[in-house]
BASEBA-703593 format. One record per residue: z, y, x of N, C-alpha, C in turn; residue number from 1. Coordinates in nm, 4 decimals. Example, Ala and Ser with C-alpha at 12.3 -4.5 7.8 and 13.67 -1.06 7.14 Angstrom:
! residues 2
(site (0.7800, -0.5690, 1.3190), (0.7800, -0.4500, 1.2300), (0.7800, -0.3300, 1.3200), 1) (site (0.7080, -0.2250, 1.2850), (0.7140, -0.1060, 1.3670), (0.7870, 0.0030, 1.2900), 2) 
END
This chain:
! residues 209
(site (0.0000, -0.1179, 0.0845), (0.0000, 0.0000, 0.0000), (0.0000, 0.1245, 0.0893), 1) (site (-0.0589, 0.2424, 0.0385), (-0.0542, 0.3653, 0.1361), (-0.0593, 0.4517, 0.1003), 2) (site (0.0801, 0.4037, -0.0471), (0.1194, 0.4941, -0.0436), (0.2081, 0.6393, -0.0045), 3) (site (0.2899, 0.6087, 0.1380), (0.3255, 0.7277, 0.2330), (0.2005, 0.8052, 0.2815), 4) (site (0.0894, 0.7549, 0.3120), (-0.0058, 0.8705, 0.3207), (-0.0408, 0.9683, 0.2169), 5) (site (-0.0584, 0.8879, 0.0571), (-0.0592, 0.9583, -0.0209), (0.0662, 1.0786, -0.0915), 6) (site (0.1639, 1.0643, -0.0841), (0.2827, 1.0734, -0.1650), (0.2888, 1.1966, -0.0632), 7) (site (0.2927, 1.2152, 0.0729), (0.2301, 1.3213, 0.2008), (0.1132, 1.4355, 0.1394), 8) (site (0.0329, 1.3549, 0.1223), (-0.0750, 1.4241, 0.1147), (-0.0827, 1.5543, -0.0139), 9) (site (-0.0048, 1.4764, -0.1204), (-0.0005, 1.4901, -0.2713), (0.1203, 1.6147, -0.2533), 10) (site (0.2417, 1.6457, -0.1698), (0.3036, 1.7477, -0.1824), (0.2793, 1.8221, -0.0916), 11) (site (0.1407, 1.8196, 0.0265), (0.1216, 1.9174, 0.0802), (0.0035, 2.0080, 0.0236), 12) (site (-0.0683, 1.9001, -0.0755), (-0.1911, 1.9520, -0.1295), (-0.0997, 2.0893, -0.2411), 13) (site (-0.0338, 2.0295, -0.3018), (0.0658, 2.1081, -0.4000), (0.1728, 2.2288, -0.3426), 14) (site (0.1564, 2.2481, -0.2151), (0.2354, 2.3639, -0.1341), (0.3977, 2.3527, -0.1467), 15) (site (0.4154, 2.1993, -0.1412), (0.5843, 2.1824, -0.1941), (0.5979, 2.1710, -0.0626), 16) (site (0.7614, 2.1764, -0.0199), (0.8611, 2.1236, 0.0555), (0.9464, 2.0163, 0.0655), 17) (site (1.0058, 1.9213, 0.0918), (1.0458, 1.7684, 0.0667), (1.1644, 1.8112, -0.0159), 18) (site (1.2509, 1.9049, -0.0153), (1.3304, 1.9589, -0.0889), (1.2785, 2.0018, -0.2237), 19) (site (1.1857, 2.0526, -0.2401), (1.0998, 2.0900, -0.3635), (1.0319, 1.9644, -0.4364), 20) (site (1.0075, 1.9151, -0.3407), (0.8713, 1.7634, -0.3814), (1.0183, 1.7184, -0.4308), 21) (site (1.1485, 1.6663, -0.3897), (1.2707, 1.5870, -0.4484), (1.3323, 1.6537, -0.5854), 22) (site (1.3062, 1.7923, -0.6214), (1.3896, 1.8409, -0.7496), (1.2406, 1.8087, -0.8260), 23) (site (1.1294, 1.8039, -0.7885), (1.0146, 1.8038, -0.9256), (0.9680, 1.6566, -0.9590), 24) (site (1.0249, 1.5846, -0.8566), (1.0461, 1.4771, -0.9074), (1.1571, 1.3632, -0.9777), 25) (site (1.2526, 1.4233, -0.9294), (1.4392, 1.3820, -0.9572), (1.4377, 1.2660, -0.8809), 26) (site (1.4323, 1.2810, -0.7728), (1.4776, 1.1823, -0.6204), (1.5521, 1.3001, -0.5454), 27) (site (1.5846, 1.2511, -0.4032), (1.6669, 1.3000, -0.3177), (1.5963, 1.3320, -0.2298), 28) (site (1.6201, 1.4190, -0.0954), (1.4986, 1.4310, -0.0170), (1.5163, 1.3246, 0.0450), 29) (site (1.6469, 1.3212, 0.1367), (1.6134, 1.1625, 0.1616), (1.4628, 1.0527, 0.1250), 30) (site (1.4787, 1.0089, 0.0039), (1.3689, 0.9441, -0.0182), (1.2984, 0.9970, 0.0033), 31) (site (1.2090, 1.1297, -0.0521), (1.0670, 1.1611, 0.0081), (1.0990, 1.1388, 0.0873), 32) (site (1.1880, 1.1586, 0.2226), (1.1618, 1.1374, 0.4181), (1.1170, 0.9696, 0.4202), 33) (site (1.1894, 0.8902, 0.3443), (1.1468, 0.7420, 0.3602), (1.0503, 0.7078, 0.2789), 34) (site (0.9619, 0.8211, 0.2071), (0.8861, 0.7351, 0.1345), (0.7539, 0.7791, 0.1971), 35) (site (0.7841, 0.8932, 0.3176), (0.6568, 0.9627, 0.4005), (0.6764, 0.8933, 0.5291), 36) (site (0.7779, 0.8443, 0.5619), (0.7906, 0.7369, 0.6785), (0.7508, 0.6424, 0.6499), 37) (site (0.7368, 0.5363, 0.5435), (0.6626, 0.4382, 0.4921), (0.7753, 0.3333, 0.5154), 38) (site (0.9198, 0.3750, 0.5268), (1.0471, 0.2308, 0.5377), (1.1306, 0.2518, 0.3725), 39) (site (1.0430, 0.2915, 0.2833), (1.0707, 0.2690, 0.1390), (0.9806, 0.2986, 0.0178), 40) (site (0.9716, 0.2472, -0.0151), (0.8532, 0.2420, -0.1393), (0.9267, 0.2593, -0.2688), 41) (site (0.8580, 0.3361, -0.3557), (0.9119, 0.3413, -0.4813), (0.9148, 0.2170, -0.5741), 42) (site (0.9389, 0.2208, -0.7020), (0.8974, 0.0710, -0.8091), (0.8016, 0.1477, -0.8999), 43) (site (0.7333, 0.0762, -0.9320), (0.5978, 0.1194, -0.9681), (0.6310, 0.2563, -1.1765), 44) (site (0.7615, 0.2238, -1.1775), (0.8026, 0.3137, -1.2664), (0.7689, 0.4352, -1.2452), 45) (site (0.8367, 0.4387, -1.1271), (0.8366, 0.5779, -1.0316), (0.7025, 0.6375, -0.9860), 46) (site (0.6178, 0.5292, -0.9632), (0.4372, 0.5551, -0.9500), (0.3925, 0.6645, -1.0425), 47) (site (0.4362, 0.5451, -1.1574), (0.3896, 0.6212, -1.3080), (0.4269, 0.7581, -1.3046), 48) (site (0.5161, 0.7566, -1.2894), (0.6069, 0.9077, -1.2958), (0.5494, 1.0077, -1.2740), 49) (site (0.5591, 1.0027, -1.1579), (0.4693, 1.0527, -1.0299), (0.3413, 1.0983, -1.0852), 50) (site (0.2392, 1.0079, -1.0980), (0.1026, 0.9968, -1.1171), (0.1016, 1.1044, -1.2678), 51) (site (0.2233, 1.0630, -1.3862), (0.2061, 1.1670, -1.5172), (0.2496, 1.2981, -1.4747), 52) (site (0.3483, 1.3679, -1.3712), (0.3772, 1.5000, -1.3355), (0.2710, 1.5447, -1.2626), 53) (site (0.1756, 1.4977, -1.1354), (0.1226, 1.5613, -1.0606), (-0.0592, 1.5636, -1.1275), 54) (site (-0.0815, 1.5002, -1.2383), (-0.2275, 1.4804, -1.2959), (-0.3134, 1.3801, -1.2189), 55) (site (-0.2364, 1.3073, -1.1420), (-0.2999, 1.1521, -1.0193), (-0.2973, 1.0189, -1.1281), 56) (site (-0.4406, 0.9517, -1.0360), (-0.3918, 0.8025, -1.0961), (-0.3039, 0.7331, -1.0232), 57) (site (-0.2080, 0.6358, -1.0847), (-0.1847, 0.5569, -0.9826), (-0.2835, 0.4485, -0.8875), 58) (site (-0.3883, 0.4143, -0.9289), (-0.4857, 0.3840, -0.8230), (-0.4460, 0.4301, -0.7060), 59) (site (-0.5008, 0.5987, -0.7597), (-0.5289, 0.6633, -0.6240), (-0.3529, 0.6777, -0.5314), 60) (site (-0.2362, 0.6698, -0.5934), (-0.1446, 0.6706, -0.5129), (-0.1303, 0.6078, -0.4442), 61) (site (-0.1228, 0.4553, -0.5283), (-0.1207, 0.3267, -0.4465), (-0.2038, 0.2949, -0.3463), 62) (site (-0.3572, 0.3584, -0.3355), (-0.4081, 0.3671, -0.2207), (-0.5026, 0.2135, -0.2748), 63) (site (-0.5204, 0.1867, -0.3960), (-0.5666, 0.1267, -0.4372), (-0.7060, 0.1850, -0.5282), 64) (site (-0.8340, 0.1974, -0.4523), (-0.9629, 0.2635, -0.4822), (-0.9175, 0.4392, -0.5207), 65) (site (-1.0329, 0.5134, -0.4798), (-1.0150, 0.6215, -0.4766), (-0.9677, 0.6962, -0.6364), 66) (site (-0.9860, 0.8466, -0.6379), (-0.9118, 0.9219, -0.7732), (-1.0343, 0.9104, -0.8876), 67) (site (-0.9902, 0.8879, -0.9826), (-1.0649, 0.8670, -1.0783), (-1.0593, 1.0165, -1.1372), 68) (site (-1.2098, 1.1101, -1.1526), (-1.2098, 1.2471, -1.2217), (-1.2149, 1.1562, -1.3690), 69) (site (-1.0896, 1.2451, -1.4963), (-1.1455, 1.2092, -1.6242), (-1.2840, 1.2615, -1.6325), 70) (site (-1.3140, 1.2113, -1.7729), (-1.4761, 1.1989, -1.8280), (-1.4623, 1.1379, -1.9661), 71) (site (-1.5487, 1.2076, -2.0298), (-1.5286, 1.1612, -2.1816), (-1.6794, 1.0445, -2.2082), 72) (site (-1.7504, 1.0274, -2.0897), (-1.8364, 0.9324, -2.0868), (-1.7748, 0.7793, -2.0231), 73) (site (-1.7295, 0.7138, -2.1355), (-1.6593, 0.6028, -2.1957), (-1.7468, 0.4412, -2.1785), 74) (site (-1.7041, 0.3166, -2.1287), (-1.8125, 0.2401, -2.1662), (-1.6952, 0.1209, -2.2518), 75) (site (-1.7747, 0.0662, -2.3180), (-1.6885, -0.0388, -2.3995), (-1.6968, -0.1681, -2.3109), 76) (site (-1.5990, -0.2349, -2.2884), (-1.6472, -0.3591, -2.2354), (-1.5653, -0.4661, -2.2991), 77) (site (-1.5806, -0.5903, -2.2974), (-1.4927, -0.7406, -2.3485), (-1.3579, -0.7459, -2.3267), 78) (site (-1.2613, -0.7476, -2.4064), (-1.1172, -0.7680, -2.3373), (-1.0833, -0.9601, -2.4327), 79) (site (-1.0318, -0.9885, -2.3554), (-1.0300, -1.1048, -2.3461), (-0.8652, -1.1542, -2.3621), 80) (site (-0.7734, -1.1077, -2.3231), (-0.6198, -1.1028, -2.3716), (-0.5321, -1.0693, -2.2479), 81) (site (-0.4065, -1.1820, -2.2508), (-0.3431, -1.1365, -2.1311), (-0.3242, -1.2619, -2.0300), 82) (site (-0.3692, -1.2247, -1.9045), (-0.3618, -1.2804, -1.7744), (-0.2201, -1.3325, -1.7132), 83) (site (-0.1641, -1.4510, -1.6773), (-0.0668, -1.4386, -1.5700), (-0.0364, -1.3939, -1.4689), 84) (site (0.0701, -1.3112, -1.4313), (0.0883, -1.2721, -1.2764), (0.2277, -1.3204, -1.2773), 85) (site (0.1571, -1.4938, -1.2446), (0.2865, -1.5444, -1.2021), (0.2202, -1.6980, -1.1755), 86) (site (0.2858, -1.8107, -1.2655), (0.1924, -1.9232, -1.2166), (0.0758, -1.9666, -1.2918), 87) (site (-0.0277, -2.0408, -1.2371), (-0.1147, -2.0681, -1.3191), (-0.0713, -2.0928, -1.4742), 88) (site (-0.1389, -2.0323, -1.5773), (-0.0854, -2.0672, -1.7142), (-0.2476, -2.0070, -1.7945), 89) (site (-0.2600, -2.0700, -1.9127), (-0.3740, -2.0391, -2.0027), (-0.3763, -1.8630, -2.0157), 90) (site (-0.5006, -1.8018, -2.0311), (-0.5145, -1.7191, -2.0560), (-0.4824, -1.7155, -2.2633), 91) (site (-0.4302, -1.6186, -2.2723), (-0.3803, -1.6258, -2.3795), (-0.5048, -1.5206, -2.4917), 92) (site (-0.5773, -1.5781, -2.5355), (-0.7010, -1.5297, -2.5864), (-0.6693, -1.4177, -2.7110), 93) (site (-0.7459, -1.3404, -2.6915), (-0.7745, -1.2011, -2.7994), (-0.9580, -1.1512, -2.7713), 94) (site (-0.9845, -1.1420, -2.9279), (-1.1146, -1.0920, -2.8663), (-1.1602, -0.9639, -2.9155), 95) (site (-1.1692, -0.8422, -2.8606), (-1.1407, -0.7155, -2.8671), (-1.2611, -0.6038, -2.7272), 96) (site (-1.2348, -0.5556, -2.7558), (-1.2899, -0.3984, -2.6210), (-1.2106, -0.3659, -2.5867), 97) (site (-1.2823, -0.2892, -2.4923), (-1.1338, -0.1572, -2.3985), (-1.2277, -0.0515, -2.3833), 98) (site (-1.2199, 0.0433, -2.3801), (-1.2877, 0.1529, -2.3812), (-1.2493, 0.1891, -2.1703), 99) (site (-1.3516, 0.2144, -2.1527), (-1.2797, 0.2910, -1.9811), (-1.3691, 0.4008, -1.9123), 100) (site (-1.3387, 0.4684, -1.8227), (-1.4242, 0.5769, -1.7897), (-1.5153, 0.4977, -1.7029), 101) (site (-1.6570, 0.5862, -1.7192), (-1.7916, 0.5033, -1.6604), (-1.7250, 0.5192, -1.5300), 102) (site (-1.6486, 0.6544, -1.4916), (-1.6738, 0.6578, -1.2918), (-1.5513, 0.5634, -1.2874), 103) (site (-1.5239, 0.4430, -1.3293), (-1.4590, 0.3703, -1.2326), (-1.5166, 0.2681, -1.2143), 104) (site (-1.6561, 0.2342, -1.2347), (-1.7269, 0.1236, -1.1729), (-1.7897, 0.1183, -1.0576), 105) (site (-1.8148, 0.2384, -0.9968), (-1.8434, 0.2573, -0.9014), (-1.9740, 0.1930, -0.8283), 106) (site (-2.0833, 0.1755, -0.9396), (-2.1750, 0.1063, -0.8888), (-2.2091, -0.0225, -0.9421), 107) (site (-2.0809, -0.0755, -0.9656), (-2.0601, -0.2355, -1.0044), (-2.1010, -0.2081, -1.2154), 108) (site (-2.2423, -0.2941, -1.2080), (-2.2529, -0.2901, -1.3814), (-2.1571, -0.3218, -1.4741), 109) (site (-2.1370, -0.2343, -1.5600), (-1.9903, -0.2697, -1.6252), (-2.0468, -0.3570, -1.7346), 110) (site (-2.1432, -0.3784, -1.8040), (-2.1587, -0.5196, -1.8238), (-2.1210, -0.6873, -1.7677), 111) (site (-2.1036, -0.6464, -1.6115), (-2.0475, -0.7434, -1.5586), (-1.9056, -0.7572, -1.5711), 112) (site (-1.8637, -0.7010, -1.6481), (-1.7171, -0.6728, -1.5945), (-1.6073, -0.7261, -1.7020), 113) (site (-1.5034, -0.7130, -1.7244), (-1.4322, -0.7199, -1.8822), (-1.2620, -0.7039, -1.8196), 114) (site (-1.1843, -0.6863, -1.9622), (-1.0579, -0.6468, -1.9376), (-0.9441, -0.7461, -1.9593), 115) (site (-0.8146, -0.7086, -1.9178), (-0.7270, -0.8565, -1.9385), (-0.6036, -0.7685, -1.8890), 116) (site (-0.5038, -0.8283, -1.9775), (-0.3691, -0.6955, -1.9617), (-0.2817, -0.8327, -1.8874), 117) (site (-0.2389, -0.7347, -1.8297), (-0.1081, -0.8225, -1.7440), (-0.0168, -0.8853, -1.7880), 118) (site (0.0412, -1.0405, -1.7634), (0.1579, -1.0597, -1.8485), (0.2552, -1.1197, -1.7095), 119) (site (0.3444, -1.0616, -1.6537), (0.3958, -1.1081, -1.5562), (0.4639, -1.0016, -1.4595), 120) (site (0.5018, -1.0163, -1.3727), (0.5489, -0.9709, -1.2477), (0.5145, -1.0076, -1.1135), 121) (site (0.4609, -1.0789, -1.0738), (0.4014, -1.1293, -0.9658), (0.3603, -1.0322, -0.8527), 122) (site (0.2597, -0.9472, -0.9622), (0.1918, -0.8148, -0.8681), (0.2551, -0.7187, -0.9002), 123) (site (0.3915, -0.7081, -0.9413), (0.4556, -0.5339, -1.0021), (0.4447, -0.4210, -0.8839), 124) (site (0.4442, -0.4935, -0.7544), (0.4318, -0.3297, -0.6494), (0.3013, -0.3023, -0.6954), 125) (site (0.1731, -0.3423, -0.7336), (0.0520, -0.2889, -0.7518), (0.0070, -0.2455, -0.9439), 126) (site (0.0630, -0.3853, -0.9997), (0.0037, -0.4188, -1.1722), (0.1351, -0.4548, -1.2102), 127) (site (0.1462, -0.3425, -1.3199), (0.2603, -0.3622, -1.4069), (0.2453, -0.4425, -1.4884), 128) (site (0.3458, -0.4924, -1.5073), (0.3222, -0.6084, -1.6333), (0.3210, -0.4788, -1.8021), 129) (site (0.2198, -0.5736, -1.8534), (0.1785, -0.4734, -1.9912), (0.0599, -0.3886, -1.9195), 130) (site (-0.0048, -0.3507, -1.8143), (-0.0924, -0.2564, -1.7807), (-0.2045, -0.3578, -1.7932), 131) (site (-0.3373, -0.3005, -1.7841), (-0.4551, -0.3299, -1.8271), (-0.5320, -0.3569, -1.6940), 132) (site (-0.6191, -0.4497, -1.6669), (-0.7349, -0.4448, -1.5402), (-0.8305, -0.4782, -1.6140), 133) (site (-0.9370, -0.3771, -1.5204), (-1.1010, -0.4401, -1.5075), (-1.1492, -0.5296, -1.4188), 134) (site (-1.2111, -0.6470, -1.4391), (-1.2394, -0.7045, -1.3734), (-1.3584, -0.7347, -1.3775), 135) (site (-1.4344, -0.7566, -1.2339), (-1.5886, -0.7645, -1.1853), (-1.5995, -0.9221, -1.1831), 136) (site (-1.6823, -0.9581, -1.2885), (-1.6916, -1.0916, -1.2998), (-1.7890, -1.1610, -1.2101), 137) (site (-1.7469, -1.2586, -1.1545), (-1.8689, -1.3147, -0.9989), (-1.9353, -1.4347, -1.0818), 138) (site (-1.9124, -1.4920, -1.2120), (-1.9942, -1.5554, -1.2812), (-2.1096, -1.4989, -1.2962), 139) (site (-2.1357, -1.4225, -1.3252), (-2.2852, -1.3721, -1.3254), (-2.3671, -1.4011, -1.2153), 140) (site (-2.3511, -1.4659, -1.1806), (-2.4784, -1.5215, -1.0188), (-2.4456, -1.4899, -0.9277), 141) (site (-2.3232, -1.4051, -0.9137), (-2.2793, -1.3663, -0.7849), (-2.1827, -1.4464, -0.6756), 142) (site (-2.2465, -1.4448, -0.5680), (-2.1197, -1.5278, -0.4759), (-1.9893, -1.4779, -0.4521), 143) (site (-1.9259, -1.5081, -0.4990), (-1.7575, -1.4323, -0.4857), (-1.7822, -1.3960, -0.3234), 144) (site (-1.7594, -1.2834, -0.3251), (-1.7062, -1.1812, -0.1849), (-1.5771, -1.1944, -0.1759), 145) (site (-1.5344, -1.2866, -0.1123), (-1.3322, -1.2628, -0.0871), (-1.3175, -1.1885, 0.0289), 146) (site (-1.2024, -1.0534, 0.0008), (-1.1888, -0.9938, 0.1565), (-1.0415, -0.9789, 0.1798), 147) (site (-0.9761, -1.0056, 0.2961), (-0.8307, -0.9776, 0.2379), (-0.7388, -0.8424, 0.2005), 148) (site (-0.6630, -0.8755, 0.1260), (-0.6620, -0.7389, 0.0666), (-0.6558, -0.7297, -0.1001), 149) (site (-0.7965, -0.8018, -0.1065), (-0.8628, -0.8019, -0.2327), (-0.7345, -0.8425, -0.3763), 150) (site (-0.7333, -0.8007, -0.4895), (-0.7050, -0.8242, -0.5577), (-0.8023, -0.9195, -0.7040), 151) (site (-0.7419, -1.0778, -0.7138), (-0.8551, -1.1291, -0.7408), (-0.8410, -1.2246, -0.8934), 152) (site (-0.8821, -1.2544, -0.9957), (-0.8707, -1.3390, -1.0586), (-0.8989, -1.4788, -1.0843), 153) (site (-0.7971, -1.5992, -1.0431), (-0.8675, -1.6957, -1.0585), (-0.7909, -1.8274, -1.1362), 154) (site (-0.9182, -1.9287, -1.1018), (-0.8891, -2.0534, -1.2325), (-0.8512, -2.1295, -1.1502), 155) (site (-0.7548, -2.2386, -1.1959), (-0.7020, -2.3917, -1.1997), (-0.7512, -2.4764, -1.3178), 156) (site (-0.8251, -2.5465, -1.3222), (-0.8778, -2.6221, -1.4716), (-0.8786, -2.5515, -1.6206), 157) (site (-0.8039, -2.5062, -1.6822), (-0.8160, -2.4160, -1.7757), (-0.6694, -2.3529, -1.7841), 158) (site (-0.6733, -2.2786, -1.6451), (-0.5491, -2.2114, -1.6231), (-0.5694, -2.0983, -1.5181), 159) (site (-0.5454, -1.9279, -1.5721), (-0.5693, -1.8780, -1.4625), (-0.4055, -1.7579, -1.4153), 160) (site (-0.4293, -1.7186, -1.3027), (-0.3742, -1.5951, -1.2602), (-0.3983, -1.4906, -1.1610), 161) (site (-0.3066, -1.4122, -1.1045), (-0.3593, -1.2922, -1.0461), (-0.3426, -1.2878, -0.9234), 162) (site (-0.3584, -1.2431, -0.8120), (-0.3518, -1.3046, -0.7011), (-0.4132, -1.2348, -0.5594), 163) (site (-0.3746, -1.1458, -0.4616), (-0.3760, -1.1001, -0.3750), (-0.4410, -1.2130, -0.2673), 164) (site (-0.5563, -1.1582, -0.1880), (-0.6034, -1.2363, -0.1036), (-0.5682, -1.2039, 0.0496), 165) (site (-0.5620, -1.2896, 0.1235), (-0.5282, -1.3340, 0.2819), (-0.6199, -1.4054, 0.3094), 166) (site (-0.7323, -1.3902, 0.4341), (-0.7868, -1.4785, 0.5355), (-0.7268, -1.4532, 0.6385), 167) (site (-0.6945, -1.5973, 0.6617), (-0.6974, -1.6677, 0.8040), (-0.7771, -1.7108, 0.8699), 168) (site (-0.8169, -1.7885, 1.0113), (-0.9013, -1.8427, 1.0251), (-0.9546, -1.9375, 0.9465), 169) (site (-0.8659, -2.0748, 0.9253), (-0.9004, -2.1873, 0.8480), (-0.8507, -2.1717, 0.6979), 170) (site (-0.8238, -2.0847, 0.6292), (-0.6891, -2.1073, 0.5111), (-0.7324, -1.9826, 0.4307), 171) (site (-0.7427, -1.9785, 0.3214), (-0.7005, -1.8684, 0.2279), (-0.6276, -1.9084, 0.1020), 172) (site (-0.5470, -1.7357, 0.1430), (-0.4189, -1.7340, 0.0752), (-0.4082, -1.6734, -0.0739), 173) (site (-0.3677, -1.6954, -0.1595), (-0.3729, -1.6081, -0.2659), (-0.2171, -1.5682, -0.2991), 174) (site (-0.1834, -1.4919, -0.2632), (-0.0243, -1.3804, -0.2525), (0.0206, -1.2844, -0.3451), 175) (site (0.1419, -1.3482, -0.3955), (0.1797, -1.2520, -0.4575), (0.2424, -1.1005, -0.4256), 176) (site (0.2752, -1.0082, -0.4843), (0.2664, -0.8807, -0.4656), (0.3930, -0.8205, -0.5211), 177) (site (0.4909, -0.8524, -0.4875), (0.5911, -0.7873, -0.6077), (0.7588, -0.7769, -0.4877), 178) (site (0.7854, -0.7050, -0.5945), (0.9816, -0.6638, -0.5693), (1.0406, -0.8049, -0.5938), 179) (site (1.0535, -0.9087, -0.6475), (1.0681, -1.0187, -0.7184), (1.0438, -1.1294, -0.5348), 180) (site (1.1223, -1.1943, -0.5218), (1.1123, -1.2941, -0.4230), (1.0285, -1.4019, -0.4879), 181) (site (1.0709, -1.4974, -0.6077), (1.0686, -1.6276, -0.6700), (0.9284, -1.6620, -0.6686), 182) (site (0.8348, -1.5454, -0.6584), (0.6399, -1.6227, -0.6810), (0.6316, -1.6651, -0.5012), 183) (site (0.5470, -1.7213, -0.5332), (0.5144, -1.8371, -0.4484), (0.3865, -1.7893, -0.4200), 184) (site (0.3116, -1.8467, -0.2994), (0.1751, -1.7751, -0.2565), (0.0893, -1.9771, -0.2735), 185) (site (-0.0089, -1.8970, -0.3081), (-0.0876, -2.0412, -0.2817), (-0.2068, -2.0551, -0.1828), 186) (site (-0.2249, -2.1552, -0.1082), (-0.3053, -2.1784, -0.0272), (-0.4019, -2.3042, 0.0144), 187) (site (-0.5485, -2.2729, 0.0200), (-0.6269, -2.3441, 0.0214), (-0.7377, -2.3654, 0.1262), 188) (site (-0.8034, -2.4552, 0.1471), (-0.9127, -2.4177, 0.2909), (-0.9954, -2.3519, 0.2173), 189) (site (-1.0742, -2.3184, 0.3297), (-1.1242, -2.1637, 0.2835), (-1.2908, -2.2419, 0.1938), 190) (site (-1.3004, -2.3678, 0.1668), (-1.4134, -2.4019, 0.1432), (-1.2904, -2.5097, 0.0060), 191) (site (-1.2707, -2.4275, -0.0674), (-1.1723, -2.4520, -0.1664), (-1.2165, -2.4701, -0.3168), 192) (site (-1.3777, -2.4756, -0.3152), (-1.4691, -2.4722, -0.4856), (-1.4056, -2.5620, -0.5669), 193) (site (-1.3753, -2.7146, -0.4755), (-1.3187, -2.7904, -0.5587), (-1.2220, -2.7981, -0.6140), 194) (site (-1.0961, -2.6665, -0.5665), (-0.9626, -2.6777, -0.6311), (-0.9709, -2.5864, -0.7423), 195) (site (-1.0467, -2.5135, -0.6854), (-1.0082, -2.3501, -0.7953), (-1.1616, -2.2836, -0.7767), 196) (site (-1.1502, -2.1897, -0.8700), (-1.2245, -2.1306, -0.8961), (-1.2130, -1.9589, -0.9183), 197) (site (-1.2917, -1.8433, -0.7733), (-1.2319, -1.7831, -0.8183), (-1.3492, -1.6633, -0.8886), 198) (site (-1.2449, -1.5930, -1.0289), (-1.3424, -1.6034, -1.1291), (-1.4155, -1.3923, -1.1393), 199) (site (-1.3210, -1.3564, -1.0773), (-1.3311, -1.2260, -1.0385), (-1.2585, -1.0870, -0.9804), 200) (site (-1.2897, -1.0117, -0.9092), (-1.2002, -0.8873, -0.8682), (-1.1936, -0.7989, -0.9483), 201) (site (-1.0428, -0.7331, -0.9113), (-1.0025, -0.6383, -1.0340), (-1.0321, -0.4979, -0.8975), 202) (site (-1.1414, -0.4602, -0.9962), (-1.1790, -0.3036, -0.9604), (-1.0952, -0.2053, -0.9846), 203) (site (-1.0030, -0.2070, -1.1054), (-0.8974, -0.0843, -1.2049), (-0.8010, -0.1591, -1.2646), 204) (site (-0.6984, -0.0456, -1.2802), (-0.6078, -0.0685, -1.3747), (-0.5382, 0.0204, -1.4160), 205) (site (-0.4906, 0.0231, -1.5780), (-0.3938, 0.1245, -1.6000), (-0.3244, 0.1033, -1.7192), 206) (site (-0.2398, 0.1563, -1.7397), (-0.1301, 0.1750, -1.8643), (-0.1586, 0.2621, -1.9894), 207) (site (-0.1339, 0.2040, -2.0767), (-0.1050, 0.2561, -2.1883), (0.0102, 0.2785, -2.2638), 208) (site (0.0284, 0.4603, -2.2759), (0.1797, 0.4416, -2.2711), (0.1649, 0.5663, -2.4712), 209) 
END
C-alpha cells in the first residue's frame, strides 16, 4: 500500500501542517508522523474518512490505480452477487447492474468486465467487506496476465474468492490482505490450470454508503 506517499502528498497539496492535517481529520499528529513514515497504517474506516473530507478516492489513497475524475458518463455492467474474501465458498448469485464511471476502465472494454460486492475480510487493508469491485474478466479469450501485486478473482470447482497475487520463481501465491491474522494464503505451481482457475482482475472498487 502507498499509502504514506499519498496521505504526504494529499496534506501538502491542501497547504496543511501535520498539526492541521491531525485536527481536520480527528487523529493525533503523532499518527500523521507514522502514517508519513509508513510504520502505521490506518483501517480502511479511516481511508473512507479521509477519502469523504478531502474529495479523494480511496483507490487513489491506497495507491491502488490512479484518481478517478467524477463523470456523469456512466456504463452499466453485470453484477453477479457477493464474492468471498475469505475461503473458497459459492458465489452467492444475484442478477442485477452496477452503474460505474466510464474513466475507470481505463482502456479495458467494460463489456468485459462485471461487478461482485465483497463478503468477507480477508482483503479489509484494501476491500471492505460490503464494498463493490469491477472485475476484468480473462474468460473472454484472454490469457490471464498474473503480476504480483495483482488483485485477482478466482475458482476452485464451483467455489470462488479474492485473492492477492505473489510470484516466486516456481510457486504462485494467492494472499490474503487484511488486519485479521486467521486467512491463510494459498499456493500453487505456477502451471496450476488444473487446480484452479483464475477467473479475473479487479480493476475498482468502492462503497456505497
Amino acid at each position: 500500500m502507498d499509502f504514506n506517499k499519498k496521505i504526504k502528498e494529499l496534506r501538502l497539496k491542501n497547504g496543511l501542517n501535520k498539526v492541521e492535517m491531525a485536527k481536520k481529520i480527528g487523529v493525533s499528529e503523532g499518527t500523521i508522523r507514522m502514517w508519513e513514515n509508513g510504520t502505521n497504517e490506518p483501517r480502511m474506516g479511516m481511508i473512507e474518512k479521509i477519502s469523504t473530507i478531502f474529495g479523494v478516492s480511496k483507490n487513489w489513497l491506497i495507491g491502488y490505480g490512479e484518481e478517478v475524475t467524477p463523470t456523469d458518463d456512466e456504463v452499466d455492467i453485470n453484477f453477479y452477487g457477493k464474492v468471498s474474501a475469505g475461503n473458497f465458498e459459492q458465489v452467492s448469485i444475484e442478477d442485477g447492474t452496477l452503474k460505474v464511471p466510464r474513466s475507470v476502465f481505463k482502456g479495458v472494454n467494460p463489456e468485459e468486465c462485471f461487478g461482485l460486492k465483497v463478503n468477507g475480510d480477508s482483503m479489509n487493508k484494501v476491500l471492505a467487506n460490503d464494498s463493490f469491485i469491477v472485475v476484468h474478466d480473462y474468460r473472454f479469450g484472454h490469457s490471464p496476465e498474473i503480476k504480483t501485486s495483482d488483485i485477482m478473482v478466482i475458482r476452485n470447482g464451483g467455489s470462488h474468492t479474492i485473492k492477492r497475487v505473489r510470484l516466486t520463481e516456481t510457486k504462485v501465491h494467492f494472499e490474503p490482505d487484511s488486519y485479521i491474522d486467521e486467512f491463510k494464503t494459498d499456493t500453487y505451481d505456477l502451471d496450476f490450470s488444473d487446480d484452479i482457475e483464475v477467473i479475473g482482475r479487479v480493476i475498482y472498487n468502492y462503497r456505497v454508503f
